[in-house]
VEXTITOR-266415 format. One line per 10 residues: number of its first residue (from 1); their letters; for each residue x, y, z negated of C-alpha. Coordinates in steps of 0.25 Angstrom, whole numbers, plus 5000, padded with zeros to 4 digits. Each point is the difference from the previous one (the first is absolute). Layout:
NUM	A	X/Y/Z  ...
END
This chain:
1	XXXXXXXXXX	5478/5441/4641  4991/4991/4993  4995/5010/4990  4998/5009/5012  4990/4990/5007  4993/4997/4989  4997/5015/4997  4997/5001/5014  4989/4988/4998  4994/5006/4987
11	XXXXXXXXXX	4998/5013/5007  4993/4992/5010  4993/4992/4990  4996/5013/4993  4996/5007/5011  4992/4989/5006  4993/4998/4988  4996/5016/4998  4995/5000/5013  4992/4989/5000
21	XXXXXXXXXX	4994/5007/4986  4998/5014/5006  4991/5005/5013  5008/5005/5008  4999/5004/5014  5008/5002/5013  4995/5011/5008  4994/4999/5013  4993/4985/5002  4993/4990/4991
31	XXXXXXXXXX	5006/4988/5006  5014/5004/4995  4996/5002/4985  4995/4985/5001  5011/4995/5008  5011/5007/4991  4992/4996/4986  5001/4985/5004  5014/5000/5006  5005/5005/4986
41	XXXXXXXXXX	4992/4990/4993  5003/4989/5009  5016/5002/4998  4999/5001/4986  4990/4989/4996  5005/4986/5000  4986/4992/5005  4995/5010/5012  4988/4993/5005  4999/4997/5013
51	XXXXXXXXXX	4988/5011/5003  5008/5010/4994  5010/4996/5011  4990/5000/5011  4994/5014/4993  5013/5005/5000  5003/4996/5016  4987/5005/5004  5002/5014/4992  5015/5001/5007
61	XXXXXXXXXX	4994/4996/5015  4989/5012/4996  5010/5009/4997  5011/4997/5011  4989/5000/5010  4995/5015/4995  5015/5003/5001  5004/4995/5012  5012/4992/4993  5004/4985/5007
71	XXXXXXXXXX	4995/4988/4990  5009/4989/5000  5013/5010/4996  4992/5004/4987  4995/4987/4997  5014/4993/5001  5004/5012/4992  4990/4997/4990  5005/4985/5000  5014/5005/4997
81	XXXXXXXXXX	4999/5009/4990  4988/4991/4993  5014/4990/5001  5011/5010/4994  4992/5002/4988  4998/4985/4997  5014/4998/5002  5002/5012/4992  4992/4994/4988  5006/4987/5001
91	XXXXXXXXXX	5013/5005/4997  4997/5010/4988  4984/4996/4995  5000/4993/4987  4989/4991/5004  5007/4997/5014  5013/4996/4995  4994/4992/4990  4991/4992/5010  5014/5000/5009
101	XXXXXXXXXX	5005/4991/4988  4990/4989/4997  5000/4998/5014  5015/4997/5000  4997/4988/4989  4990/4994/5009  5002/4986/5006  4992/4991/5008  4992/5013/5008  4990/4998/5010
111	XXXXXXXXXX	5002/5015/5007  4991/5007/5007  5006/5011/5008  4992/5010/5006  4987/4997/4993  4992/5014/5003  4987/4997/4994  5001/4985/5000  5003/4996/4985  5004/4984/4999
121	XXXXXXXXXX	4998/4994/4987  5013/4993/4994  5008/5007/5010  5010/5014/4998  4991/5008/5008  5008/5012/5004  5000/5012/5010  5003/5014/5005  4986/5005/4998  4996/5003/4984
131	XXXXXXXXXX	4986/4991/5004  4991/4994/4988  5007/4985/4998  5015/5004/5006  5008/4997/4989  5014/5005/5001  5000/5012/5009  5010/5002/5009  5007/5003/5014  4998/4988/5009
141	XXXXXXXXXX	5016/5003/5005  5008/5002/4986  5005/4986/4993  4990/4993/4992  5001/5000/4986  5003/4985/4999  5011/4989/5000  5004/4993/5010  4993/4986/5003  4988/5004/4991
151	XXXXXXXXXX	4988/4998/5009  4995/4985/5005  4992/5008/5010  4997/5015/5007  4989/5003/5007  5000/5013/5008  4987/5003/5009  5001/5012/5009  5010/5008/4994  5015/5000/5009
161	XXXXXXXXXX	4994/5003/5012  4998/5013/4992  5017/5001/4996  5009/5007/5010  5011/4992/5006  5011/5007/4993  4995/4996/4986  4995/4986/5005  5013/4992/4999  5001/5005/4986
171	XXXXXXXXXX	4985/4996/4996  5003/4985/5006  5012/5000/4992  4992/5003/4989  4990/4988/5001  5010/4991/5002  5009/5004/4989  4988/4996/4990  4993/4987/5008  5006/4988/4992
181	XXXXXXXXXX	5007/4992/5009  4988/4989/5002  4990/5012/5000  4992/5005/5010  4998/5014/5008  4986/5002/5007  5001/5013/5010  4987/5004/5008  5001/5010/5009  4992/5004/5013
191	XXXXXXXXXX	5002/4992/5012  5008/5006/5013  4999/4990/5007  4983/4999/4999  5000/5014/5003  5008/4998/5012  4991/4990/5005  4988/5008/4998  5006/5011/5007  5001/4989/5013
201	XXXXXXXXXX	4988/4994/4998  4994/5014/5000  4992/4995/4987  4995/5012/4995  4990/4994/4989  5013/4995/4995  5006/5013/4997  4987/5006/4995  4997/4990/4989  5014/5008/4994
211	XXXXXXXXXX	4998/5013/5006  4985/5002/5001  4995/5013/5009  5012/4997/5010  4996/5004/5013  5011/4991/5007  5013/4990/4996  5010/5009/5002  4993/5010/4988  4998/4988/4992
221	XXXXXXXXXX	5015/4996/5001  5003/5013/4996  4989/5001/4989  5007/4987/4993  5013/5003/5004  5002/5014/4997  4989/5007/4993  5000/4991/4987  5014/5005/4996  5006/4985/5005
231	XXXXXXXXXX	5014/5002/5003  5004/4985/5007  4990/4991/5006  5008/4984/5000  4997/4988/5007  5006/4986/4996  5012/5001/5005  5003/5014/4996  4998/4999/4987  5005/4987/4998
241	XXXXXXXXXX	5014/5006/5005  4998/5010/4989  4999/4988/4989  5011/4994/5006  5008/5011/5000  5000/5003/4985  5001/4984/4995  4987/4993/5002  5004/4986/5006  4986/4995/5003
251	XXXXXXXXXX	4989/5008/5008  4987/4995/5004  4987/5004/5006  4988/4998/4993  4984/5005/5000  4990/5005/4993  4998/4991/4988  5010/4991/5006  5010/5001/4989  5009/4984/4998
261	XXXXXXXXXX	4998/5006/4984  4988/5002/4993  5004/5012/4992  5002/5008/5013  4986/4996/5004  4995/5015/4997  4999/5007/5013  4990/5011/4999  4987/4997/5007  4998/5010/5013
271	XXXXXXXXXX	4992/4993/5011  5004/5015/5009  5017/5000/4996  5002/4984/4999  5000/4996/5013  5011/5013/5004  5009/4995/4989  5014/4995/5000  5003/4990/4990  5014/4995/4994
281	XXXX	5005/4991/4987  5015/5000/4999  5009/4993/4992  5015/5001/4994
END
C-alpha cells in the first residue's frame, strides 16, 4: 500500500513538474490555463506565496463564474484535496517524515498553530497552508508530530473557527496532549457574543469595519459567518465548555494584548478585527 502511494505522489510530482515546464493549454478560456497552471504549482511546491493563492482564487472565481459553477463547493474542494496530499507526503516524502522526526526530540516548544503567513521567531510555526515561514506543514486535525508535555505555550489566532465540529474535539485533545502541565493555551477566535450585540444595536459600522461593501447587518453576519469558510463562531462560554470538555481545568477571558504572560503578549495588530475578537488562555 505504501509503495502504492508513493508511486502515486511521484506521478504527481512528475506530472506537476512537466507541466509547469511545457505551454500547455486548455481549450476554450484563458482564465482556466492560468488557474489550472497555479493550482498544480501550488499543490506541489512547498512555500506557495500568498499571491499565488490570491491569483489562484481569483483565476478559479474567473472561471467558475464563466461556467456557472457554485464557489464555495470548489473552494472547500480545493482545501481538501490541497490537505490529502500533505497528509499524503507526510506519511511517504523522505523530507516529510524526516522533519516528523526532529520534531518528536523536541522539548520546551513554544507552538504556534495555525500561523498562515504569520512567521514567530523562536516559536514552531506550523500550518496547513505550504506559506513562506510555515515550518512543518500539515493538517491542522491530524496529531501533531510531538510528545506530550512539550510546549510552555501555544498560541492559535483565527484558526479553530475554521475546524468543523466533528474534528474539533480531537484537535483540543491535541493541544492539550502537548501543553506541559504549568503551560499555557492562548485561543483567539471571533466573538459571537459582540456580533450579537451589534446586530441589536443595529451597529452597522461595526460589521463593515470586517465586512466592508455590506449593505446591512444581516449580510455582514453572513459575510463573516459564512462566506470566509468559518465553520463555528464561540463565545465565552461555548468555548470554554469545549476546553473543559477535553481536560483544561482553568479557562479565562482575556483582551487584546491582555495576556498575564509576557510571551503571549503577540496578538496580531488589526485596529478593523480586534475589537470583534474573542479572546481565551487556558490551563491544565
Amino acid at each position: 500500500m505504501s509503495f502504492v502511494l508513493y508511486a502515486l505522489v511521484k506521478t504527481y510530482t512528475l506530472l506537476t513538474k512537466y507541466l509547469l515546464r511545457r505551454k500547455f493549454n486548455f481549450r476554450g478560456h484563458q482564465h482556466a490555463n492560468d488557474t489550472f497552471r497555479i493550482f498544480f504549482f501550488s499543490l506541489h511546491h512547498k512555500e506557495t506565496s500568498l499571491r499565488t493563492m490570491k491569483i489562484l482564487m481569483r483565476g478559479i472565481k474567473k472561471v467558475l463564474k464563466f461556467t456557472g459553477t457554485p464557489l464555495e463547493p470548489m473552494q472547500l474542494a480545493y482545501f481538501e484535496l490541497r490537505l490529502l496530499i500533505i497528509r499524503i507526503r507526510n506519511r511517504i516524502d523522505p523530507s516529510f517524515i524526516i522533519r516528523r522526526r526532529s520534531l518528536l526530540s523536541l522539548d520546551d516548544v513554544c507552538l504556534h498553530f495555525g500561523c498562515g503567513g504569520r512567521n514567530l521567531p523562536g516559536w514552531l510555526n506550523i500550518d496547513g497552508d505550504p506559506r513562506p515561514g510555515v515550518e512543518h506543514i500539515q493538517d491542522l486535525r491530524q496529531p501533531l508530530p510531538l510528545r506530550d508535555n512539550t510546549c510552555q505555550y501555544i498560541f492559535t489566532e483565527h484558526v479553530i473557527e475554521h475546524i468543523d465540529m466533528e474534528s474539533l474535539e480531537r484537535t483540543l485533545k491535541e493541544l492539550h496532549r502537548v501543553l506541559k502541565s504549568d503551560g499555557v493555551l492562548r485561543i483567539i477566535v471571533p466573538d459571537c457574543s459582540k456580533y450579537a450585540d451589534a446586530y441589536l444595536r443595529k451597529d452597522l459600522n461595526f460589521l463593515q469595519n470586517v465586512a466592508p461593501g455590506c449593505k446591512t447587518i444581516a449580510e455582514g453576519l453572513n459575510i463573516v459567518f459564512v462566506g470566509v469558510l468559518h465553520k463555528f463562531i464561540y463565545d465565552f462560554e461555548t468555548l470554554k465548555i469545549r476546553l473543559i470538555e477535553v481536560g483544561f481545568q482553568k479557562v479565562e477571558e482575556s483582551t487584546h494584548m491582555g495576556s498575564k504572560y509576557p510571551e503571549l503578549r503577540i496578538d496580531s495588530e488589526n485596529p478593523s478585527r480586534n475589537p470583534t475578537n474573542l479572546y481565551v488562555e487556558a490551563k491544565k
